[in-house]
C-alpha positions in Angstrom: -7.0 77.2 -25.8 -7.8 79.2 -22.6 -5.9 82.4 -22.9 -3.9 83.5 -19.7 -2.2 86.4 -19.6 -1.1 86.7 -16.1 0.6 84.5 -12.9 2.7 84.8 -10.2 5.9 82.9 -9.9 8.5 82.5 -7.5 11.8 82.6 -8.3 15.0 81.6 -6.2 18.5 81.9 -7.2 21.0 79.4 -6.0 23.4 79.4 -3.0 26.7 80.2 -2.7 29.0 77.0 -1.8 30.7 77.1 1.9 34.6 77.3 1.8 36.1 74.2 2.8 38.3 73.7 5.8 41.7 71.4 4.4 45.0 71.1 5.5 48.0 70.4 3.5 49.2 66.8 4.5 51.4 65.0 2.2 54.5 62.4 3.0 57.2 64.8 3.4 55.0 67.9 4.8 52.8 66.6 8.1 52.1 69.9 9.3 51.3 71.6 5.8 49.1 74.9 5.9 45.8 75.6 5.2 44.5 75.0 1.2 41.0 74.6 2.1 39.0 76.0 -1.4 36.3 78.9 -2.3 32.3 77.5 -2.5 31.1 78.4 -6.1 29.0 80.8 -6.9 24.9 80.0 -6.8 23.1 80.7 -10.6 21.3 83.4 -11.4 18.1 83.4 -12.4 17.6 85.0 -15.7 13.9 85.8 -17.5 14.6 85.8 -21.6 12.2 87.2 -24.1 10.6 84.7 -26.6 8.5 85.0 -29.9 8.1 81.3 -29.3 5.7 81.3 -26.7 2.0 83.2 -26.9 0.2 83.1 -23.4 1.6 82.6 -19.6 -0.3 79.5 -19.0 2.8 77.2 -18.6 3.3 79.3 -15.5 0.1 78.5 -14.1 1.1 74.9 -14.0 4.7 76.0 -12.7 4.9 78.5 -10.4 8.9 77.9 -8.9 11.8 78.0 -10.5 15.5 77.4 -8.8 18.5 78.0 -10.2 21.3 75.6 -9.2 23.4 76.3 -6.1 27.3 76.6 -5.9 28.9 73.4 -4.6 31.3 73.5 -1.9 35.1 73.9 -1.8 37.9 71.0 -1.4 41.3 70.6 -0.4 44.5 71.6 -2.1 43.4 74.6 -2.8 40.4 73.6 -5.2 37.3 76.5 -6.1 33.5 74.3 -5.8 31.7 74.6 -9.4 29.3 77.8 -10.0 25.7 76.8 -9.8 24.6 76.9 -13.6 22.4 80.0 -14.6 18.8 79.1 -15.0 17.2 80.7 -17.7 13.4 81.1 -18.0 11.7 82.2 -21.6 8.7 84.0 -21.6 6.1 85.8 -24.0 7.6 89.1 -25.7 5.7 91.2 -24.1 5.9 90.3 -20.4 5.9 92.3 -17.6 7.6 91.2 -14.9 6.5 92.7 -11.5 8.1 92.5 -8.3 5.7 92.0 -5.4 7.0 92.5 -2.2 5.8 91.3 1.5 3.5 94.6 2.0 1.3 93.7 -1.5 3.5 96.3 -3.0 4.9 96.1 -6.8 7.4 97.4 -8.8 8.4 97.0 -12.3 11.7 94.8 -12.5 11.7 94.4 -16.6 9.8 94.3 -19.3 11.0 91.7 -22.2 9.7 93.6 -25.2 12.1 92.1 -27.7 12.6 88.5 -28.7 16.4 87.7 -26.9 16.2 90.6 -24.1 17.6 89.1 -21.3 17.0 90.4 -17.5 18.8 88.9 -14.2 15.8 88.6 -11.8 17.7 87.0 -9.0 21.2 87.0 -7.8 22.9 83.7 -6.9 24.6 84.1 -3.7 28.6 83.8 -3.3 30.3 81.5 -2.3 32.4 81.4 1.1 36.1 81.8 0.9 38.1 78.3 2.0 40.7 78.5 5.1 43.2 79.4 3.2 42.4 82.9 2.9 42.2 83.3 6.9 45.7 82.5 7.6 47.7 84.9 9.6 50.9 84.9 11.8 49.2 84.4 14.8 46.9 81.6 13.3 48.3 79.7 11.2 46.0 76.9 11.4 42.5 78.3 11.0 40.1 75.7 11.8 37.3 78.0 10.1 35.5 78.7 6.8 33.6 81.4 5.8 30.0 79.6 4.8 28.3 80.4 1.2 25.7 83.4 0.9 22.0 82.3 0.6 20.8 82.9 -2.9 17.8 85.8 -3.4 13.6 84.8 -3.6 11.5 86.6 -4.7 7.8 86.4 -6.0 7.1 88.1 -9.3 3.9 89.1 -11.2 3.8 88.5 -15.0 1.6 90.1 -17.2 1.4 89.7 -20.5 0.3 92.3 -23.2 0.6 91.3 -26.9 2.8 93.4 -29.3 1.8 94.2 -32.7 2.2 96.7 -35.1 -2.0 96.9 -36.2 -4.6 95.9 -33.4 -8.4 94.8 -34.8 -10.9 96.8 -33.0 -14.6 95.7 -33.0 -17.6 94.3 -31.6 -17.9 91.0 -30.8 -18.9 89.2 -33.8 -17.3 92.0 -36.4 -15.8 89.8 -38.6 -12.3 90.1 -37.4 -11.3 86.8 -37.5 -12.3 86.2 -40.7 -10.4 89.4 -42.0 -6.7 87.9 -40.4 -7.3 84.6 -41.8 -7.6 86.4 -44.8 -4.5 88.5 -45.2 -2.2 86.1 -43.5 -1.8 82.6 -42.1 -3.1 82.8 -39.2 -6.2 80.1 -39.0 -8.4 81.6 -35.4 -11.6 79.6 -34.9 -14.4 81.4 -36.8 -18.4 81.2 -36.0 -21.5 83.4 -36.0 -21.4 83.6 -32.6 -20.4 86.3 -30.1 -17.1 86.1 -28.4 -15.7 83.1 -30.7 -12.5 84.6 -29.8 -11.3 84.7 -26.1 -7.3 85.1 -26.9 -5.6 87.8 -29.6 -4.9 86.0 -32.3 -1.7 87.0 -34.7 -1.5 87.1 -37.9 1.6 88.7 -39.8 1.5 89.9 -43.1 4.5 90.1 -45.4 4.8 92.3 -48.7 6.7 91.7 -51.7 9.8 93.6 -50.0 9.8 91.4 -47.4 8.3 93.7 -45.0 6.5 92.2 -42.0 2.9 93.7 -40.7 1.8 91.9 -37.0 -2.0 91.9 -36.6 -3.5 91.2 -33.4 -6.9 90.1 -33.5 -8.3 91.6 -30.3 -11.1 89.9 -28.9 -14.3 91.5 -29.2 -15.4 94.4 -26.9 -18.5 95.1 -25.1 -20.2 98.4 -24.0 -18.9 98.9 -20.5 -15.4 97.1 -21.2 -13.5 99.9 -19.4 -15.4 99.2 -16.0 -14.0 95.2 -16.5 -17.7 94.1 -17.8 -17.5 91.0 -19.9 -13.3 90.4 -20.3 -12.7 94.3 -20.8 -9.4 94.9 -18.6 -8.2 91.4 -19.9 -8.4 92.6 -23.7 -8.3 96.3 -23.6 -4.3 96.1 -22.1 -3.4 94.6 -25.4 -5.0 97.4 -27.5 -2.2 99.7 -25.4 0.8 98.4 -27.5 -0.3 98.7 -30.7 1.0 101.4 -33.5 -2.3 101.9 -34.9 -5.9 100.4 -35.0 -8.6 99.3 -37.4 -11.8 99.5 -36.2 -14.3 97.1 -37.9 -18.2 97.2 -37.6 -20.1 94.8 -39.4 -22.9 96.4 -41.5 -25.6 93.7 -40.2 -24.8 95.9 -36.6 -25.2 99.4 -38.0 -28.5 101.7 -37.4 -29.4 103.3 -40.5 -30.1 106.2 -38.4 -27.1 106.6 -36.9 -24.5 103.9 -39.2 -20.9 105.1 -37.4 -22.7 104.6 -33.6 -20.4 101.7 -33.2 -17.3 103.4 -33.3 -18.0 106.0 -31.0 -19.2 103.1 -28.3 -15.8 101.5 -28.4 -13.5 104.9 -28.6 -15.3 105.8 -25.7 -14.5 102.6 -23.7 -11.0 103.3 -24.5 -10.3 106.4 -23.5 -12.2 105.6 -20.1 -9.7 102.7 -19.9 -6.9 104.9 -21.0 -7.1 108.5 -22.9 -3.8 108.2 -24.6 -5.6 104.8 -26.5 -8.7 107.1 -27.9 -5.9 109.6 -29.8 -4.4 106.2 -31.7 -4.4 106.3 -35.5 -7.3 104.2 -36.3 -9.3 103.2 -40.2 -12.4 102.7 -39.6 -13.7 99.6 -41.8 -17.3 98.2 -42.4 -17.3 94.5 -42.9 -19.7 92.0 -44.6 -20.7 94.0 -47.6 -21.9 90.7 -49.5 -24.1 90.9 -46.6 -26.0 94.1 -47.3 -28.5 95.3 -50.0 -26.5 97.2 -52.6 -29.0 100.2 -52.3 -28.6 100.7 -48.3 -24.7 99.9 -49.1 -24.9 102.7 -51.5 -26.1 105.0 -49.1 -23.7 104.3 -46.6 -21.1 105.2 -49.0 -22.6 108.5 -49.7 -23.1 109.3 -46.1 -19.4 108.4 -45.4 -18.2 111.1 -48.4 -20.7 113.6 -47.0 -19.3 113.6 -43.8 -15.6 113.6 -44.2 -15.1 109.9 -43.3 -12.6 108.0 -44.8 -14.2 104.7 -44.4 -13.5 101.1 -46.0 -15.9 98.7 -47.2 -15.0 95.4 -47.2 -16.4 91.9 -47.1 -13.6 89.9 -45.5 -15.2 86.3 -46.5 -14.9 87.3 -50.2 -11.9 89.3 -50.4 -13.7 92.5 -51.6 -12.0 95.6 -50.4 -9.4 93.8 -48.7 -6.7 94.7 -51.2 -6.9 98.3 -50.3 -7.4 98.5 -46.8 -4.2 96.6 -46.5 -2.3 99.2 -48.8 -3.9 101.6 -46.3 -2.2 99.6 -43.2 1.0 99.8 -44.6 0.7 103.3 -45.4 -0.6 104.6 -41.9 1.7 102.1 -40.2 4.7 104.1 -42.2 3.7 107.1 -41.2 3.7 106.2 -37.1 6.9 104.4 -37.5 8.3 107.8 -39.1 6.6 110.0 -36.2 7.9 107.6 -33.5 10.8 107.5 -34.8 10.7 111.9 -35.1 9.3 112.0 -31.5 12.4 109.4 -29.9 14.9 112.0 -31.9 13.3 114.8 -30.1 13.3 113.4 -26.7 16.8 112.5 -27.2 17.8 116.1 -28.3 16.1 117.1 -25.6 17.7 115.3 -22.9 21.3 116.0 -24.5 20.7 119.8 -24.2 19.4 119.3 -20.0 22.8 117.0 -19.8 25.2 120.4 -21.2 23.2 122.1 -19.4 23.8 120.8 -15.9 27.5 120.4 -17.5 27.8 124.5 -17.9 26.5 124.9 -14.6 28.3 122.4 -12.8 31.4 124.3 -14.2 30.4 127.6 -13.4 29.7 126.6 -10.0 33.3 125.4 -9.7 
């Protein structure tokens, strides 16, 4: 499947429905008054958040979407029907820009939750019926007020995957093979470089009931950062991520210098972004079954010698696996816990500016 993770869209909300002109006229009443009724509403249009859906291709193939307009009022007195809502799912994870006539954007919402619902567009109202212009010098109004257009308005989606642990690596690392073996994910796997052109995820549940989502990034080249190869494309999903786990594969390391690899890609990211190079990452060599136990010993000593904490694993025979993915769920604890420290913070924070400004707005009185 072709990964897409952006389009533009245009949305229109529906118009309002034009009062109706109507004048009472019934057997015993010739002359009646006016009872012309209200245009309904147009629908709004309304983006939802949905775990159901994995890329924006969809809106490549449909790029406008119209919510229903109001219908008109009648006589007696009676309202025209609201235009129904129309609402649009997308990826969680969407971004939804608004671009207006100058090539200028500006973010309008961004649906990071499965369910978060944003209105995008406006239906217009509808017009009020003749009824409501009756006075006692007109007491026949001939006039209704018409329904409101509805709003347009063109809209940039971007899509960046959410998951709790993002797979870092070189093309070729072995990642794919790693999230098709702690979960049920099944991406398509072959010696080749860039098998993977769309992040793949995989979730991985403990005994609890707990729920880990891994992203299998596509594979990253030297000079991703400057857009070479599908850098910008894969390095926006890396962004969202608690915490990464940067594989190498040991065919790929230099004897002379083994952890070369890692410094390549940590330097890509903080070119794309600096706040992505100070992520909690576990660094992982993959394809142990691969290697000659004495250079594998080596590497193991060199790792201890120099203060690394690094994993050895082969992903295609399970070897290692076991405790890198105790590790996971153990560094994943820990972000969660100093997320959840640094969103108590801020919020202290803000309360004392807010009695702050209270003190002083009462002093000032």
């Amino acid at each position: 499947m072709r990964f897409v993770d952006q389009a533009t869209i245009t949305v229109r909300s529906g118009k309002g429905g034009h009062g109706c002109v109507s004048f009472r006229r019934e057997k015993f009443i010739p002359k009646g008054g006016p009872d012309g009724g209200d245009g309904g509403r147009g629908g709004d249009v309304i983006l939802r958040g949905s775990d159901h859906l994995l890329t924006l291709y969809d809106f490549r193939l449909k790029r406008v979407y119209e919510a229903e307009n109001g219908k008109p009022g009648q006589g007696s007195q009676k309202f025209g029907r609201k235009g129904e809502h129309l609402v649009v799912d997308m990826p969680v994870g969407t971004l939804v820009r608004q671009v207006e006539e100058d090539g200028s954007e500006h973010l309008l919402a961004d649906l990071d939750a499965p369910g978060k619902e944003v209105v995008v567009a406006l239906g217009g109202r509808g017009g009020k019926g003749n009824e409501h212009f009756k006075t006692s010098t007109m007491r026949t109004p001939r006039f209704a007020q018409p329904g409101e257009p509805g709003e347009e308005k063109t809209l940039r989606l971007e899509l960046k995957v959410l998951a709790d642990v993002g797979l870092l690596g070189l093309p070729n690392a072995g990642k794919s093979t790693f999230i098709s073996r702690i979960s049920a994910a099944r991406p398509k796997i072959a010696a080749y470089p860039f098998t993977t052109l769309t992040p793949n995820l995989g979730v991985v549940q403990d005994e609890e009931g707990r729920r880990l989502v891994v992203a299998d990034i596509p594979g990253l080249i030297e000079g991703a950062a400057e857009g070479l190869g599908l850098g910008h494309t894969f390095l926006r999903h890396v962004e969202r991520t608690r915490l990464l786990v940067h594989i190498l594969s040991v065919e790929d390391l230099d004897p002379a210098d083994p952890w070369a690899g890692y410094g390549l890609l940590n330097a890509e990211l903080a070119l794309f972004n600096a706040e992505l190079a100070e992520k909690r990452q576990i660094e992982v060599v993959n394809k142990i079954d691969l290697a000659d136990p004495a250079v594998l010993e080596t590497l193991r000593a060199r790792a201890w010698e120099e203060g690394r904490h690094v994993f050895f694993i082969s992903a295609l025979t399970g070897e290692g696996v076991e405790e890198l993915v105790a590790a996971m769920w153990a560094a994943h604890q820990a972000e969660t816990e100093r997320a959840a420290e640094r969103d108590a913070a801020s919020s202290a924070e803000g309360d004392g500016r807010e009695d702050r400004d209270d003190k002083d707005f009462a002093g000032a009185g």
